[in-house]
N, C-alpha and C positions, 0 to 999 in steps of 0.2 A: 553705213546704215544709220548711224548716231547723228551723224551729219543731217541725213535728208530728215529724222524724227524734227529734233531740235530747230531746223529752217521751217518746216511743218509748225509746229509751235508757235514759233518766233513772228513767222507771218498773222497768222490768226490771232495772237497774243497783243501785235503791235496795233493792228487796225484801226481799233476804236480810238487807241490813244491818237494815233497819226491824225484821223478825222476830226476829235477835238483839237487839236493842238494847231490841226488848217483853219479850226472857225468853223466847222459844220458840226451843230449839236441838236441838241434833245429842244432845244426852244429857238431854233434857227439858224441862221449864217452870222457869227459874231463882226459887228463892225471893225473894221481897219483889221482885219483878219486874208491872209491866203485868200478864203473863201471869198469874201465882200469882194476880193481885186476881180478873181476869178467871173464871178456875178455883173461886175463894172462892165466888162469885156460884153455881154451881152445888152448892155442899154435898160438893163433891171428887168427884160424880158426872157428869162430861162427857158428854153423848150423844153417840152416832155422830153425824157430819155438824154438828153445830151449829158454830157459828164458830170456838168456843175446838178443838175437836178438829182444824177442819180448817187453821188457825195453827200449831197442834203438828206433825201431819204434812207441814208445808208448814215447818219449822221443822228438824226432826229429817231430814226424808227431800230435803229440796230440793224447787225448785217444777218441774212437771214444763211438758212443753212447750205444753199446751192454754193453762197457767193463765201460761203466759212469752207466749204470743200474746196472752192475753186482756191483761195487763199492757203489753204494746207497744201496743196496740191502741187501748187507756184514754188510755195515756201520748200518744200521738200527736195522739188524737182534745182532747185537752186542749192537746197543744199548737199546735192548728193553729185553736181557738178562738179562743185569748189572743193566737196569731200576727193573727187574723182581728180581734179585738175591739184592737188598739193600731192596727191600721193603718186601720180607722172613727175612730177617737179622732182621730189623726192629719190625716185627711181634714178632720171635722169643722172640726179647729181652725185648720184653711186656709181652712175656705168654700168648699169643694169636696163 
């Protein structure tokens, strides 16, 4: 349960940072950034909804609450796997 809180967290916690640190911010796609290659790849014509558009919006605007659930939600469910998959390991390696 610690496990899936803390991946919860951890997801939501990282996001923003992750999206600055690609080049997608509050005043647009940082050149020679993740983001600029990502943006390259389209000929500088981003469609609506495609991934790079919705990283900018989710960059520039903040992530709103649907996509803060979905992110808790990922995060959790990932951590209550890995919490799931060491404590088999563990078992295993007792002969239990």
């Amino acid at each position: 349960m610690i496990c899936a809180v803390a991946g919860g967290a951890a997801a939501v916690l990282a996001a923003p940072v992750v999206l600055t640190a690609a080049g997608f911010g509050a005043g647009g796609v940082t050149a020679s950034s993740v983001a600029s290659w990502m943006m390259s790849l389209y000929g500088g014509a981003v469609p609506a909804g495609s991934i790079v558009a919705t990283l900018q919006s989710a960059g520039a605007a903040g992530i709103g609450y649907a996509a803060t659930g979905a992110l808790a939600t990922s995060g959790a469910t990932a951590g209550a796997v890995a919490a799931r998959a060491v404590e088999d390991a563990e078992k295993k390696r007792r002969g239990k």
